[in-house]
C-alpha positions as CSV (number, residue, x, y, z in Angstrom):
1,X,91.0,124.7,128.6
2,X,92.5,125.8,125.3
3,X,89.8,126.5,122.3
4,X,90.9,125.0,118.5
5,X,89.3,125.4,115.6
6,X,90.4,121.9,113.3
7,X,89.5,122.7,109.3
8,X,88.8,119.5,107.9
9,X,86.9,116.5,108.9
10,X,88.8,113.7,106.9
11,X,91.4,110.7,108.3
12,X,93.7,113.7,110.1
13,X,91.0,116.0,111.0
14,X,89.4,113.3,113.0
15,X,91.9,111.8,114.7
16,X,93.5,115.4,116.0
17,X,89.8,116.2,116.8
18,X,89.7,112.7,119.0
19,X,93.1,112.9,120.6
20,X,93.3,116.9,121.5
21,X,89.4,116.4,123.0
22,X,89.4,113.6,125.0
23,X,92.6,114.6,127.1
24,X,90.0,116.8,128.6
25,X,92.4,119.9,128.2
26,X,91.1,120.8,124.6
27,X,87.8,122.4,123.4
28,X,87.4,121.4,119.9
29,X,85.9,122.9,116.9
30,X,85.5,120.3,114.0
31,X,84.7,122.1,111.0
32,X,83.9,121.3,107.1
33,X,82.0,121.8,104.3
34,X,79.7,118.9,104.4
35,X,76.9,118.8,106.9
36,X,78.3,115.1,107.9
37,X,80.4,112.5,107.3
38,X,81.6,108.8,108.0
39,X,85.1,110.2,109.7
40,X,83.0,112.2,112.0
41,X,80.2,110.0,112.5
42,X,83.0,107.4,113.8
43,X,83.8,110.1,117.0
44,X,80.4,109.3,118.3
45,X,79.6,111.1,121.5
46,X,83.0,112.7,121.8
47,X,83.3,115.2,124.9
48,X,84.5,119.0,124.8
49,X,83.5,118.8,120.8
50,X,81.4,120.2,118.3
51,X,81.1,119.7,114.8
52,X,80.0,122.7,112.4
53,X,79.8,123.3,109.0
54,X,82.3,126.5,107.4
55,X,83.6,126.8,104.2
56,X,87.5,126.8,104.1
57,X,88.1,129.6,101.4
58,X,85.5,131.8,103.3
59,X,87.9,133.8,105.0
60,X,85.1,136.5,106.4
61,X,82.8,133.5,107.5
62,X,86.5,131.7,109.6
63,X,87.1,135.0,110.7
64,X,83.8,135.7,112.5
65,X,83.6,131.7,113.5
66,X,87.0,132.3,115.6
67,X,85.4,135.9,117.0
68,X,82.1,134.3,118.2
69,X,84.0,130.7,119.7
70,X,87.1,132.6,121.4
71,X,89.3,130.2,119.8
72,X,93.2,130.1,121.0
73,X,94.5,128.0,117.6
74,X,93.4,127.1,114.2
75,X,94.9,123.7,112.5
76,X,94.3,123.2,108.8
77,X,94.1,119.8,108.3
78,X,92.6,120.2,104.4
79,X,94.8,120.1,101.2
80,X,97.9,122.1,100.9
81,X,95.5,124.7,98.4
82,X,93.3,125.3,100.9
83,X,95.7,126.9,103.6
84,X,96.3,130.3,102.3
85,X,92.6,131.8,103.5
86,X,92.5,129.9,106.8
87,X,96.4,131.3,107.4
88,X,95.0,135.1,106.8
89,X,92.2,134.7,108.9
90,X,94.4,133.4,111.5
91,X,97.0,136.4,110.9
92,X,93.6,138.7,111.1
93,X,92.9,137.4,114.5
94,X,96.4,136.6,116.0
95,X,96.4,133.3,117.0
96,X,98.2,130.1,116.2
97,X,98.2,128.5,113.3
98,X,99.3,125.1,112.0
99,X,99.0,122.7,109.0
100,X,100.1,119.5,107.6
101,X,101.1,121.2,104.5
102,X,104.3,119.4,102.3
103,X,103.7,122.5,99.5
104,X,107.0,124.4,99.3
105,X,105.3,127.3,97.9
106,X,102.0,127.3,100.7
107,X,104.7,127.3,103.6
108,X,106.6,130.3,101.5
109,X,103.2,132.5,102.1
110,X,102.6,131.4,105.5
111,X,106.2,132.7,106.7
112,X,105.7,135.8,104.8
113,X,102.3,136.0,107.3
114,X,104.1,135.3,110.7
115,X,106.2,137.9,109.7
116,X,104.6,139.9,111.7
117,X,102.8,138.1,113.8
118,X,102.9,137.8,117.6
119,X,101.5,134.1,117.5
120,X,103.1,131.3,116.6
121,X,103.0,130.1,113.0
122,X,103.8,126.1,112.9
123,X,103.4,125.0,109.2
124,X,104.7,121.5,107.9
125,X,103.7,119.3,111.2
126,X,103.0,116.1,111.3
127,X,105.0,112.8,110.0
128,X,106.9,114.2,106.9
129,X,107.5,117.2,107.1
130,X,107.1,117.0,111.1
131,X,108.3,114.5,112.7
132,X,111.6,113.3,110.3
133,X,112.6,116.6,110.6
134,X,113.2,116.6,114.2
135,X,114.1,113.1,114.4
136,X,116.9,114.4,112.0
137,X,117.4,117.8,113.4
138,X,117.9,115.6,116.9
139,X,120.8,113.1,115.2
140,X,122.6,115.6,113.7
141,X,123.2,118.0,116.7
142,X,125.4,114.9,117.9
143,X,128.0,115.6,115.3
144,X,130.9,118.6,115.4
145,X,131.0,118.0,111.7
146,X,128.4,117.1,109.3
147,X,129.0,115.2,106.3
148,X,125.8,113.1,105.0
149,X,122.1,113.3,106.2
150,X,119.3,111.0,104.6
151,X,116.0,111.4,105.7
152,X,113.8,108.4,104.4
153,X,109.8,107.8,105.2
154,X,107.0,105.3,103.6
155,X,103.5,104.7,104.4
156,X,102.8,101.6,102.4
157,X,100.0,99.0,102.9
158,X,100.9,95.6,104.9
159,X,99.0,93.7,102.2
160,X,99.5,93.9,98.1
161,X,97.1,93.7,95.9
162,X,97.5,95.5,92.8
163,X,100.2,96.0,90.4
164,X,101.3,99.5,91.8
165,X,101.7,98.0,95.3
166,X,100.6,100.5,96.6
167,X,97.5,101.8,98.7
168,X,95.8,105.4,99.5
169,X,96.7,106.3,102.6
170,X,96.4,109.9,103.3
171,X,95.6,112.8,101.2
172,X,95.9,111.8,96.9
173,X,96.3,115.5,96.7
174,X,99.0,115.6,98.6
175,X,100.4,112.2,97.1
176,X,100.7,113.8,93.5
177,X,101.9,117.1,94.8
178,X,105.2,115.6,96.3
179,X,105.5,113.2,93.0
180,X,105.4,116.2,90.7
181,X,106.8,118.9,92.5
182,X,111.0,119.5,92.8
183,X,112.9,118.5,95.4
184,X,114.7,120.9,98.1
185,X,118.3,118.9,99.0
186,X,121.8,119.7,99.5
187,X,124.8,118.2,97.2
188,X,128.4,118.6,97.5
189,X,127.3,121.7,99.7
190,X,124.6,123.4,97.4
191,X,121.6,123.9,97.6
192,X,119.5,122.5,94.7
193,X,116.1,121.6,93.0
194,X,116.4,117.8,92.4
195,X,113.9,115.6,90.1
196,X,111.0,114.1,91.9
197,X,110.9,110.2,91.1
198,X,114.5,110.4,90.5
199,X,117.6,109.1,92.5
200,X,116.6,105.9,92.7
201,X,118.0,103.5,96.2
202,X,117.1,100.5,97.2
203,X,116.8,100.3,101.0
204,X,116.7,97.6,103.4
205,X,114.7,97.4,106.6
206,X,114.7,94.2,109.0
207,X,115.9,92.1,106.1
208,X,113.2,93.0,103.8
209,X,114.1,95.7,100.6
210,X,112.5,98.4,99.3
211,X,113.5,101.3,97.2
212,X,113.6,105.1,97.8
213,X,113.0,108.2,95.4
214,X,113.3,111.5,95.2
215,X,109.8,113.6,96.7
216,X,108.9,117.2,97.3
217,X,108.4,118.7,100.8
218,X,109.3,116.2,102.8
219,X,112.4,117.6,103.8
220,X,110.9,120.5,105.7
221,X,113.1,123.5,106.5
222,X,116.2,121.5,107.1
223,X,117.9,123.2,104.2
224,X,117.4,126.2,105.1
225,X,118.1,125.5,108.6
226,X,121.8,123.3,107.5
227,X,122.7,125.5,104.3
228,X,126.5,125.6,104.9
229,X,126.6,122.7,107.9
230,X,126.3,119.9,105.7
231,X,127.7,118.5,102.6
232,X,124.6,116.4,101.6
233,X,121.4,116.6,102.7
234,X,118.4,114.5,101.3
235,X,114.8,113.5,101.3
236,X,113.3,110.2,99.5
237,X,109.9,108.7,100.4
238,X,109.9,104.5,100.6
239,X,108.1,102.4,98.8
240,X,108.4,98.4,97.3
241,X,109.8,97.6,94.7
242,X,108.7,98.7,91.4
243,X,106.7,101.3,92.3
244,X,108.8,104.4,91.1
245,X,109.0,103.5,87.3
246,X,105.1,102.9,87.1
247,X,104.6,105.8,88.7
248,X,107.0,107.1,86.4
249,X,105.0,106.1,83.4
250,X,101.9,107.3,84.3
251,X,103.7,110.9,85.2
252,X,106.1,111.6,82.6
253,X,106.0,109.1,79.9
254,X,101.9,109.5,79.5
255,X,102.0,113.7,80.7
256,X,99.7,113.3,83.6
257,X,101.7,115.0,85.4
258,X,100.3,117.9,83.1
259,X,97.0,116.8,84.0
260,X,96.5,116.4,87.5
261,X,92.8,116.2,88.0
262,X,92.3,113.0,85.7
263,X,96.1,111.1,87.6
264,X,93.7,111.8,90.8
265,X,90.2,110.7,89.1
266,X,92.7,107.4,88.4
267,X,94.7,107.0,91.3
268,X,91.2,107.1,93.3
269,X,89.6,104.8,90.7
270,X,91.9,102.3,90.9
271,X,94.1,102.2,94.1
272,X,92.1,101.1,97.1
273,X,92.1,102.5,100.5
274,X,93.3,100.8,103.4
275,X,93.2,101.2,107.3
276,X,96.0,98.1,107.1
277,X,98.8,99.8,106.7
278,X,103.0,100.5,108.4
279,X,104.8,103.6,108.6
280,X,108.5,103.6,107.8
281,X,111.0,106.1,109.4
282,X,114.8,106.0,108.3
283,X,117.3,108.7,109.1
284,X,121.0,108.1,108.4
285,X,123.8,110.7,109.6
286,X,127.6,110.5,109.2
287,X,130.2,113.0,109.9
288,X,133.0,113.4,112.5
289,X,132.8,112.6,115.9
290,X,136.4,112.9,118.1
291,X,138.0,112.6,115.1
292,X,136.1,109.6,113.9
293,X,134.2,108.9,110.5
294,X,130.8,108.0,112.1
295,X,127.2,107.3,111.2
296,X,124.1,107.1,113.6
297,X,120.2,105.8,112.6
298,X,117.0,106.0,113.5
299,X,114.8,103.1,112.4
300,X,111.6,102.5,113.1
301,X,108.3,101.4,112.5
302,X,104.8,102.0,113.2
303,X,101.4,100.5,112.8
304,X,97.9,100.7,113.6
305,X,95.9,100.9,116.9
306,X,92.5,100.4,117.9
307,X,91.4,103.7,120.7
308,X,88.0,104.6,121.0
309,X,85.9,101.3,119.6
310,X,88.0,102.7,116.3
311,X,91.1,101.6,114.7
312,X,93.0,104.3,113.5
313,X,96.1,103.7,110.7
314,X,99.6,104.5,111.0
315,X,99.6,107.1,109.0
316,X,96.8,108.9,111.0
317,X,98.4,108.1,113.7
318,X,102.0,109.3,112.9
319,X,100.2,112.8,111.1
320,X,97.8,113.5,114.0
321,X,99.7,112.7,116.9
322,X,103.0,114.5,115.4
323,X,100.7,118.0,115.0
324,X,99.1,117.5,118.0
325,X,102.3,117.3,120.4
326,X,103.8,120.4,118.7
327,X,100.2,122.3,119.1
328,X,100.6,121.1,122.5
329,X,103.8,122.7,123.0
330,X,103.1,125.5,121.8
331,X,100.1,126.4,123.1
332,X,101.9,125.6,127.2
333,X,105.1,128.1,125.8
334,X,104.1,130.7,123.9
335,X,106.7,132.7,125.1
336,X,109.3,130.5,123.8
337,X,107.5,130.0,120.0
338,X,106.2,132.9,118.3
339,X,106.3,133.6,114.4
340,X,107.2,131.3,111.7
341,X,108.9,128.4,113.8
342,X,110.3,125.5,112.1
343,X,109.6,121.5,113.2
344,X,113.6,121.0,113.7
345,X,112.8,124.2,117.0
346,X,111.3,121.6,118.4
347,X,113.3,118.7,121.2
348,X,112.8,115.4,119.7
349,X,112.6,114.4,123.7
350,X,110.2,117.2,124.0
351,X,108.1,115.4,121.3
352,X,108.1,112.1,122.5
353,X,107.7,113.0,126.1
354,X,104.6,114.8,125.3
355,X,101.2,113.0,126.0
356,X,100.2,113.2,122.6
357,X,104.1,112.3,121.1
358,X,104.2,109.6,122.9
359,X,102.4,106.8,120.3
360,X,105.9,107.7,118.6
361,X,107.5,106.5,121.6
362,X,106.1,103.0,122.4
């Protein structure tokens, strides 16, 4: 039975904590920096688990806690600012290590740490970055020659009710960090920093139309991985209607983008929560295929399920599951995956094969 040590007790940290421990092949070692909360009290009597309290930026205090528990992995499931120390101390005490992070700059430092490392460094899992990527990596080993790759993924509520139509779903941290930050992508076979909230689409999806904009991380590795391969190369993240140019105004027109603390005190003011929610996944590839123009998709969508006595969104359940398969994988070949290893390493049949990939499957 493999030992983990999950940082962070939130909606992801929960639900990897629930599905790695009750498959029976997973001890697991919940940790945060409140004594308690509602996330955790909703596990109830969950076997082969144990809650504890650790401070995240405490490197000396994670390092002894994964001495004294024999722990085989660590997953950061906390903010992208909060990954660095729980990296190091992973580094410190070779074992795996993997996050949910979409932070360009957070996944810079932890390939600079696997460097050297005998274990396997798995930053970027999940839904997006995660999942896409190897839902796109997958498509595009179809084609000889690679002409345009769009990578698309929204997690919007099923219900609106306010004027930004739009609910919190997952990390607001997160959520400003891919609104503000610039945007990996390849154009006319360059690589290039694009404008988040910019490049504007509008998208439709069994019948019903959205639009699609420009957001930071999503796109994983795949530019690095496809520099030179492809002649266009994108990632946009889906949401109604309307949404970009408010989102727009608060950002750029009133500077909050300047001022990210009070955009989050807002943003958690005023947009509710919501367990009620679908995930969208859209992946679009063209290029030549016997000497044919061609394009092949991947649409899909995903929505909540009840496991447990608990009903889990689809964005838990798209993050959680995502991170789990790959620690999965890794953890039963670690001969294969040591060091930094990108999400599009990974077999998309691989992933949805797995026992805890499979909720992508169905």
């Amino acid at each position: 039975m493999h030992k983990v040590l999950v940082i962070g007790a939130g909606k992801i940290g929960s639900l990897i904590s629930y599905l790695l421990a009750q498959s029976n092949a997973y001890f697991v070692h919940l940790a945060d920096i409140q004594d308690d909360n509602h996330h955790v009290r909703r596990l109830g009597r969950l076997p082969n688990f144990q809650y504890s309290k650790l401070d995240a930026n405490d490197s000396q205090s994670i390092s002894e806690f994964l001495k004294k528990n024999n722990i085989d992995a660590v997953i950061s499931s906390l903010p992208f600012y909060c990954n660095i120390p729980i990296a190091k101390a992973a580094a410190a005490n070779h074992l795996h290590y993997f996050d949910l992070t979409e932070d360009v700059e957070t996944t810079k430092a932890v390939e600079e740490l696997a460097k050297k490392a005998k274990s396997a460094f798995v930053p970027q899992c999940g839904l997006a970055p995660g999942f896409i990527s190897i839902v796109a990596n997958d498509l595009m080993r179809h084609f000889p020659k690679l002409d345009t790759v769009k990578m698309r993924v929204g997690a919007l509520p099923t219900n609106i009710s306010n004027a930004l139509q739009y609910s919190l779903t997952w990390s607001t941290d997160g959520l400003i960090n891919e609104y503000g930050n610039p945007c990996e992508a390849v154009e006319h076979g360059e690589k290039v920093d694009l404008l988040p909230l910019e490049g504007l689409e509008e998208i439709k999806i069994d019948g019903l139309t959205y639009e699609a904009f420009n957001t930071s991380g999503g796109i994983g590795s795949l530019v690095q991985s496809y520099y030179g391969k492809v002649k266009h190369l994108s990632y946009k993240t889906i949401r109604y209607p309307g949404h970009c140019a408010k989102i727009k105004f608060l950002m750029n027109d009133l500077k909050l983008n300047e001022d990210r603390e009070t955009l989050k005190r807002i943003f958690e003011h005023a947009i509710p929560k919501t367990f009620q929610d679908v995930v969208l996944v859209y992946v679009s590839v063209t290029g030549t295929q016997d000497d044919q123009f061609v394009e092949e998709n991947y649409v899909k969508k995903f929505y909540p399920k009840k496991m447990g006595g608990n009903r889990w969104s689809a964005i838990q359940l798209t993050t959680a599951s995502g991170i789990c398969a790959i620690v999965d994988l890794v953890l039963h070949n670690t001969e294969k995956y040591h060091g930094f290893v990108r999400q599009e390493q990974f077999s998309f049949e691989d992933v949805i094969n797995n026992r805890f990939g499979e909720y992508y499957a169905n």
